[in-house]
Structure formats: structure tokens, C-alpha cells
SEGU-21198 format. One record per residue (C-alpha): residue number from 1; x, y, z; residue in one letter. Coordinates in steps of 0.02 Angstrom, whole numbers, plus 50000, padded with zeros to 5 digits. Layout:
N
  nr  east north    up rest
 NUM     X     Y     Z    A
...
This chain:
258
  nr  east north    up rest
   1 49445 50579 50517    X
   2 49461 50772 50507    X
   3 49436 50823 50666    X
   4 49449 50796 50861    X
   5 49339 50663 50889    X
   6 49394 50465 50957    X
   7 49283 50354 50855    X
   8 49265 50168 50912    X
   9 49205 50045 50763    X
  10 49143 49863 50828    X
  11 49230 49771 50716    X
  12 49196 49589 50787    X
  13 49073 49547 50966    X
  14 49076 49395 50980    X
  15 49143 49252 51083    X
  16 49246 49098 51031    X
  17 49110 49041 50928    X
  18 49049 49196 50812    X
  19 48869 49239 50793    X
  20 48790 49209 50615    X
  21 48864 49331 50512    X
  22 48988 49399 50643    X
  23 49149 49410 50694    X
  24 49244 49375 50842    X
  25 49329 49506 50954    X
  26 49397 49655 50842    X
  27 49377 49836 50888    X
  28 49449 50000 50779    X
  29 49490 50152 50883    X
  30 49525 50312 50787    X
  31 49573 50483 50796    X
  32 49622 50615 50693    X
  33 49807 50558 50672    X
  34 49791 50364 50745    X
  35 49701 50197 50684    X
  36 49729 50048 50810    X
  37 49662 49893 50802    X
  38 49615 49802 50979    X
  39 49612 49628 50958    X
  40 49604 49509 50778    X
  41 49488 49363 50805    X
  42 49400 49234 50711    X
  43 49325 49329 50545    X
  44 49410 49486 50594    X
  45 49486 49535 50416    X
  46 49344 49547 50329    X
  47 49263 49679 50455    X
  48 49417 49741 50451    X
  49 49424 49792 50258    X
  50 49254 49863 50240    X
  51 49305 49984 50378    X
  52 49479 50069 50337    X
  53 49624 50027 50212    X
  54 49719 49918 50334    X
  55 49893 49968 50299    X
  56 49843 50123 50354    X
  57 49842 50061 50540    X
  58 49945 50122 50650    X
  59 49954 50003 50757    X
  60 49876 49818 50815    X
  61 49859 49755 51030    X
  62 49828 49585 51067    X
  63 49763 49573 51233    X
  64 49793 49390 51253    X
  65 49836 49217 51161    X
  66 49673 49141 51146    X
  67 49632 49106 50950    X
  68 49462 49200 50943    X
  69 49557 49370 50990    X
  70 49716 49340 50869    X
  71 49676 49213 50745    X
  72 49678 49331 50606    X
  73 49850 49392 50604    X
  74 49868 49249 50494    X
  75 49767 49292 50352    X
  76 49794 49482 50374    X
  77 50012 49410 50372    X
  78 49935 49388 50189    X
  79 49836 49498 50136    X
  80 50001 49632 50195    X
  81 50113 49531 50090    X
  82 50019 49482 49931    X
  83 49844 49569 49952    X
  84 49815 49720 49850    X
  85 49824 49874 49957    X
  86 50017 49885 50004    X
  87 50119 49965 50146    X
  88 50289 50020 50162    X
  89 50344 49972 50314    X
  90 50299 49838 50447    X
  91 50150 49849 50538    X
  92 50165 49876 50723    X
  93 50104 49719 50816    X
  94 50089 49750 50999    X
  95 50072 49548 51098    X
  96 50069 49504 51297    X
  97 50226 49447 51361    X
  98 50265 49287 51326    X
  99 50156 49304 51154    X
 100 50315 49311 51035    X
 101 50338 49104 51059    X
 102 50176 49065 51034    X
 103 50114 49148 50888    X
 104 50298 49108 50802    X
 105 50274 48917 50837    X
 106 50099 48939 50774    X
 107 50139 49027 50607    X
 108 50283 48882 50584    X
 109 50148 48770 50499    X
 110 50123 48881 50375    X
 111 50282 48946 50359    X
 112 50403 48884 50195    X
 113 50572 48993 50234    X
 114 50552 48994 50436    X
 115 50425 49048 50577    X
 116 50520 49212 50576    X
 117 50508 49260 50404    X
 118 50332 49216 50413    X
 119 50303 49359 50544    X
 120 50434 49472 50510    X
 121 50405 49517 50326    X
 122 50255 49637 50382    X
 123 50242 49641 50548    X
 124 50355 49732 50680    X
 125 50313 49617 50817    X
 126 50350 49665 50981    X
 127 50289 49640 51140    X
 128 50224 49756 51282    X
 129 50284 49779 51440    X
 130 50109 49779 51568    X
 131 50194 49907 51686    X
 132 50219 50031 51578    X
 133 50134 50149 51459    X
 134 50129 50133 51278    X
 135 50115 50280 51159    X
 136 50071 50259 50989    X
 137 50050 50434 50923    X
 138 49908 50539 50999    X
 139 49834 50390 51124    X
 140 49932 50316 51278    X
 141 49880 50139 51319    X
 142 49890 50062 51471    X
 143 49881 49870 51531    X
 144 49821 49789 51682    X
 145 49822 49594 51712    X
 146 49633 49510 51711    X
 147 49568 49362 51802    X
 148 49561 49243 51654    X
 149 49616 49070 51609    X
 150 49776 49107 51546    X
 151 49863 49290 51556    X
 152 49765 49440 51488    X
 153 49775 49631 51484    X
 154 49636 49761 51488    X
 155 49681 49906 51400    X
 156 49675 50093 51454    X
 157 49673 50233 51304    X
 158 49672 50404 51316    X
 159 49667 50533 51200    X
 160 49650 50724 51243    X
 161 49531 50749 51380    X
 162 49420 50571 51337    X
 163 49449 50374 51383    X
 164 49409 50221 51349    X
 165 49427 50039 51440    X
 166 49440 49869 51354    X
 167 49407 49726 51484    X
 168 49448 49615 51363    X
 169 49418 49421 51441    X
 170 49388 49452 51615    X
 171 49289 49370 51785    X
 172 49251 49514 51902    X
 173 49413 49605 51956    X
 174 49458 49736 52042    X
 175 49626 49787 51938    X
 176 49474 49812 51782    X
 177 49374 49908 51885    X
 178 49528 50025 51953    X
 179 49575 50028 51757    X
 180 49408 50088 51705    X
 181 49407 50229 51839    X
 182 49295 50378 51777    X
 183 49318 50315 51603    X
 184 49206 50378 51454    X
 185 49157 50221 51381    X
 186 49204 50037 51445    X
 187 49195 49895 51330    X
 188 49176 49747 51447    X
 189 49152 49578 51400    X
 190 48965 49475 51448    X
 191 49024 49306 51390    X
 192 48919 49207 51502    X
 193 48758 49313 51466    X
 194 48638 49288 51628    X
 195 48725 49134 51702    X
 196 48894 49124 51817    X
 197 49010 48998 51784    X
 198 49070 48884 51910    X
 199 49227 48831 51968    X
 200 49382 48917 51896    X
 201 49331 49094 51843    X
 202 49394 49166 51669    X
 203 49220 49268 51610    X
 204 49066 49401 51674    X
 205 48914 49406 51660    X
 206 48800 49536 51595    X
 207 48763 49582 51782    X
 208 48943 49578 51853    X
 209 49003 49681 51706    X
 210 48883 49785 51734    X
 211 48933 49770 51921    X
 212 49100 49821 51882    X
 213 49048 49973 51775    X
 214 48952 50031 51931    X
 215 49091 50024 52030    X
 216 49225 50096 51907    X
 217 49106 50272 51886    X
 218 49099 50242 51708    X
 219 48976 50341 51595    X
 220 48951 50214 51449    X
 221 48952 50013 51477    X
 222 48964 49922 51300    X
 223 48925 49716 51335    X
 224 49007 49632 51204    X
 225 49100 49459 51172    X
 226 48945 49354 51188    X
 227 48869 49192 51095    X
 228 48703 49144 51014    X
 229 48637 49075 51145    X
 230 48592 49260 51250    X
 231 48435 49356 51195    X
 232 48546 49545 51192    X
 233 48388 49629 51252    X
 234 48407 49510 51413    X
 235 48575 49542 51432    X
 236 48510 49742 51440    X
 237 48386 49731 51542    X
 238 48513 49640 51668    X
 239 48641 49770 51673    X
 240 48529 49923 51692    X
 241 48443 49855 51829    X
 242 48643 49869 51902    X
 243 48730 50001 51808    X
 244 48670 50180 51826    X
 245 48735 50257 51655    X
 246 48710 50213 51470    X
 247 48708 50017 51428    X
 248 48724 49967 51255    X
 249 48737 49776 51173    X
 250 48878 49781 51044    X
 251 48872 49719 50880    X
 252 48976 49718 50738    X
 253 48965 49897 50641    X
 254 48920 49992 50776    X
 255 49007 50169 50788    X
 256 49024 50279 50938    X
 257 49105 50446 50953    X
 258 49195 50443 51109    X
């Protein structure tokens, strides 16, 4: 990119079980200087590759340790070390706290000299702190903690004069909503399409994201992070009828200048 403008590529929209043809969560943010990845799920890689020369990222956030927003760190470990686009140095990996042990004792099947050498040959893996802000270049990022199953960060970019909010997983929450404040364009997830769950809360609906949108004064709601089971146009339909700005269903391929 040549210019000013913060482009956001849908790189996966789906939820733990991908869509025909889809991917699970993965979403490219870039600016003129910066390429950041949020979020590597199931299928991820291949999206990933018909969109930008990945060692050209700048960076990669993992919002949390479920497999369908991570789970391709593993093939991407290989496609950094033998594929055949090669980088110099490690690639930044940004995890929750707490994500170090897990993906390490994950990548110990399949690694032959050690979990750490599995990791650690092309990744810089650290992880981030939730109270404070992150810069990577020309965007700050900043976390707050979900309502999910297990811990989970939304995530708070700005660039110049524009932002963007990631909900990643989420149930209706206030911290999201006060983290998508006035924001240009919030991606929030509609993984339960037109029906709440019950019992222990970890996911929106169509309506409370929409809900939450409302409430935050955002201009732009982007559902994404749903199944095959939702008709899209439904899940529209629900969230205008709440949210007074632009709604748009995500799907993989989808650009927006931001």
C-alpha cells in the first residue's frame, strides 16, 4: 500500500467449524508501513498466501487459545522454515498471557529437537501484557478482557486519525463496548446467529452484537465468526433493526478501507 489508507482484508469468518470453502477467524490489517495479522484459525494459511507474501508481516495477535483462532501457526511454523518465500528474522507473535505454555506443549508433538526449537526458529513469541499498549510501527493496539469461556482479548487499533475494534469471542460486555467507543469499524463476532445460548455465556448474537455496536457509537458493525447453519441475510436484517449505522455480513475476501 502506497498511501494513507488502513485496509482490513477478511481473511477467515467463520466459527469453529468453517463454512464450505472458508476459513476460520483470520483478519489482515494494513497500512502504508504495517501488515498484522489478527488471529490464525482453521484454514487460515491458505487465505493468508493469496493475500500478501507472509514474511512480509509485521506482526501476528492471538486473541485467545481456542484452536479455530490459532491453529495455523503450525503450518505457517512451516511454511516460514521450509516454504518458499523466506524471511530474515523471526516473526513477531503476539499471545494472551498464559498462551506461551500452551501453544509450546502443543507444538511438542510435532516437535523432533524440542517444543522450543519448534517455535523459536521463526517466531519471536512473546506475550502481551492486557494493561498496556502495544505499538507495532504506525498502529497502537490495545486489549480488553471478554466474557468468554476461557480468557480472551478484544483488540483496539489505531492508526492516524481512524480505528478499528476486534470483539473477537465475546457474550455481551460492557469492557467491548467501552473498547469500541466511537470506533470506525467494529468487527464483532455473531456466533450464535438469531438464537441466545443458555447457561454459561461465551458468544453474541447477531442482535446483541449489534446491541453492543449501538451502544459503543460505532459507524460500521462487521458480523462475522458464524456457522452454516445462519442464513447471513437474517443475521442483517437482525442487526439493523438494532444498530443505527452500516451493517455488513463478513466473508472471506472482503476488503474495506478504513
Amino acid at each position: 500500500m502506497s498511501d494513507d489508507r488502513l485496509r482490513l482484508r477478511i481473511l477467515g469468518s467463520s466459527d469453529s467449524v468453517p463454512r464450505a470453502w472458508r476459513a476460520c477467524s483470520c483478519y489482515l490489517l494494513q497500512s502504508a508501513e504495517t501488515s498484522i495479522i489478527m488471529d490464525f484459525g482453521t484454514g487460515a494459511l491458505p487465505r493468508l498466501r493469496g493475500a500478501i507474501a507472509y514474511p512480509k508481516l509485521d506482526a501476528m495477535l492471538i486473541s485467545h487459545m481456542h484452536a479455530d483462532h490459532f491453529v495455523d501457526l503450525i503450518p505457517l511454523r512451516y511454511g516460514l522454515k521450509y516454504g518458499p518465500e523466506f524471511r530474515e528474522e523471526r516473526l513477531p507473535l503476539w499471545l494472551p498471557p498464559n498462551g506461551t505454555e500452551m501453544l509450546r506443549s502443543l507444538c511438542a508433538a510435532f516437535a523432533s529437537e524440542g517444543p522450543g526449537d519448534f517455535l523459536d526458529d521463526v517466531f519471536d513469541v512473546q506475550e502481551y501484557d492486557p494493561e498496556k499498549p502495544l505499538h507495532i510501527n504506525d498502529m497502537c493496539i490495545t486489549f480488553t478482557k471478554t466474557i468468554h469461556y476461557i480468557d480472551c482479548y478484544a483488540m483496539r487499533i489505531e492508526y492516524d486519525d481512524r480505528v478499528l475494534t476486534y470483539s473477537a469471542d465475546t457474550a455481551p460486555c460492557d469492557r467491548v463496548i467501552k473498547h469500541a467507543e466511537d470506533c470506525d469499524l467494529f468487527i464483532c463476532e455473531a456466533t450464535l446467529g438469531l438464537t441466545p445460548e443458555t447457561g454459561m455465556r461465551g458468544h453474541a448474537t447477531a442482535t446483541e452484537a449489534a446491541e453492543m455496536a449501538e451502544r459503543a457509537g460505532a459507524r460500521h458493525l462487521l458480523l462475522t465468526h458464524y456457522g452454516s447453519k445462519v442464513n447471513p441475510d437474517d443475521m442483517h436484517d437482525a442487526a439493523a433493526r438494532v444498530f443505527g449505522g452500516r451493517v455488513t455480513i463478513a466473508d472471506d475476501g472482503n476488503e474495506f478501507d478504513i
